[in-house]
MIVO-194659 format. One line per 2 residues: number of its first residue (from 1); for each residue x, y, z of N, C-alpha, C. Coordinates in steps of 0.05 Angstrom, whole numbers. Example, Ala and Ser with C-alpha at 12.3 -4.5 7.8 and 13.67 -1.06 7.14 Angstrom:
1> 264 -114 156 246 -90 156 264 -66 156; 257 -45 142 273 -21 143 258 1 157
REM end
This chain:
1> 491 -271 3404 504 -265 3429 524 -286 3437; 522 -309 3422 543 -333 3437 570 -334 3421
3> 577 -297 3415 603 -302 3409 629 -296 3418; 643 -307 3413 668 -308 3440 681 -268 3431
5> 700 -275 3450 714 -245 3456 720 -234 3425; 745 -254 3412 755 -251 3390 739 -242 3370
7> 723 -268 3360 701 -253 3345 682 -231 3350; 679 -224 3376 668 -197 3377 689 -171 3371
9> 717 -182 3378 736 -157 3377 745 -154 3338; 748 -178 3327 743 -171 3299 722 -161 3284
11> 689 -162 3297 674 -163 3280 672 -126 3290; 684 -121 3309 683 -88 3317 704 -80 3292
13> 727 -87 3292 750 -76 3274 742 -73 3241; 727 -101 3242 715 -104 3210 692 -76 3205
15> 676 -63 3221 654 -52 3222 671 -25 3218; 690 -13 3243 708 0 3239 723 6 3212
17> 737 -3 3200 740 -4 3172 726 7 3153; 701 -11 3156 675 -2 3140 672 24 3140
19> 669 27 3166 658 56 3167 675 76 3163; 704 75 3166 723 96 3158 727 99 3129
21> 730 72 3118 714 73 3083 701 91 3068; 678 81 3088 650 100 3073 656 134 3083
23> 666 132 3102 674 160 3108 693 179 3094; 714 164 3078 723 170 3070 711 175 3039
25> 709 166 3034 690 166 3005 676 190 3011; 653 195 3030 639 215 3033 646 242 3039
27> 684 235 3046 700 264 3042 706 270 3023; 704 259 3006 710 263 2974 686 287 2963
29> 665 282 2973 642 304 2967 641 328 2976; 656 328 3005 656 352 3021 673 384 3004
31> 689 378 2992 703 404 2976 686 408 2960; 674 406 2939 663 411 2923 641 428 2933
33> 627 408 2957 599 435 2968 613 454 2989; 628 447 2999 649 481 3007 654 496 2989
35> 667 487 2968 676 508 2956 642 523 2948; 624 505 2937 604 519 2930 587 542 2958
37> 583 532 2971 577 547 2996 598 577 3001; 619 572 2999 642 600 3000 641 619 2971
39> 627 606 2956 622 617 2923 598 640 2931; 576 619 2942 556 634 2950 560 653 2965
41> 574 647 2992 578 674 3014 591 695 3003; 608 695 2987 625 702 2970 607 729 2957
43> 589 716 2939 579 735 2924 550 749 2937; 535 727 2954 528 745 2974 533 766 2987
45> 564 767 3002 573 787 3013 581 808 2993; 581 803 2972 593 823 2963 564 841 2939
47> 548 832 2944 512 841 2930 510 860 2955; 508 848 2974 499 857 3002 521 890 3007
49> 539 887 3003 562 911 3006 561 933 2981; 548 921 2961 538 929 2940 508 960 2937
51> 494 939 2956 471 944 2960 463 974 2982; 493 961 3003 503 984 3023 506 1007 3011
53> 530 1004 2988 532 1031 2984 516 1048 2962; 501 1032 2947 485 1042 2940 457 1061 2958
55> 457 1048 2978 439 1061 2991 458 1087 3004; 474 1084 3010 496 1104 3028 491 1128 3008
57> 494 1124 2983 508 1138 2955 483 1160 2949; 456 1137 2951 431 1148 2944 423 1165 2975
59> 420 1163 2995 414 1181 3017 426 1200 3018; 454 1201 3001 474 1223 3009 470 1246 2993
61> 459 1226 2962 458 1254 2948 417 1259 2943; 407 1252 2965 375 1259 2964 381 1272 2990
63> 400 1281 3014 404 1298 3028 418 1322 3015; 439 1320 2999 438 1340 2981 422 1356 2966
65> 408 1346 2947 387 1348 2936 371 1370 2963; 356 1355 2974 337 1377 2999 351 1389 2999
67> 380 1395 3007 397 1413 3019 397 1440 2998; 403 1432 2979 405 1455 2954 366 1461 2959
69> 347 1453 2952 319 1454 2948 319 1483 2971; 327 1474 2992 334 1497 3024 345 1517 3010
71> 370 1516 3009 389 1539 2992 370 1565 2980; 363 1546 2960 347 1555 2930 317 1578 2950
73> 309 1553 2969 284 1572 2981 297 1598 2995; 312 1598 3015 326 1615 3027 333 1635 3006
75> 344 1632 2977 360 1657 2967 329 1670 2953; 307 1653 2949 291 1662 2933 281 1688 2960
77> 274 1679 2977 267 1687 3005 282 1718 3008; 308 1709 3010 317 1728 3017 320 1761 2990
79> 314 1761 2974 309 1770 2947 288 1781 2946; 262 1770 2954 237 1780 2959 244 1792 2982
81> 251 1787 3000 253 1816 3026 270 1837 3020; 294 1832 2998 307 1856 2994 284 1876 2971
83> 268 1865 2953 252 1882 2934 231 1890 2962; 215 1876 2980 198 1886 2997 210 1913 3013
85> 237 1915 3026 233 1935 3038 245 1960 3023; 251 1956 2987 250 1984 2976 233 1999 2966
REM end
């Protein structure tokens, strides 16, 4: 504590330094795990949109599917009531 102004205002600047240093150095790491992180979302989003339309694709044609199954009952249906009332 018994140090004058100066030396406290250099030993801040010196520390300062330091730390923009190390900071900088430690931006040197930052692209690499971005880019990896945007790799991931990346292919995440695009499994995920994947996955969408697969399900879209598959409900559409298992509502088809029933839909014809209906059809098929209805024409059988209707066939038996035309032999019933001759």
């Amino acid at each position: 504590m018994g140090q004058t102004e100066t030396e406290a205002v250099v030993q801040i600047e010196e520390t300062k330094r330091r730390l923009d240093s190390e900071l900088e150095e430690l931006a040197t790491y930052l692209p690499p795990a971005t880019e990896r992180v945007k790799r991931v979302a990346a292919i995440t989003t695009g499994v995920w949109a994947g996955v969408m339309l697969l399900a879209f694709v598959l409900r559409k044609r298992r509502q088809r599917a029933a839909a014809r199954r209906l059809r098929a009952i209805e024409d059988r249906l209707t066939r038996m009531e035309g032999r019933l009332r001759r």
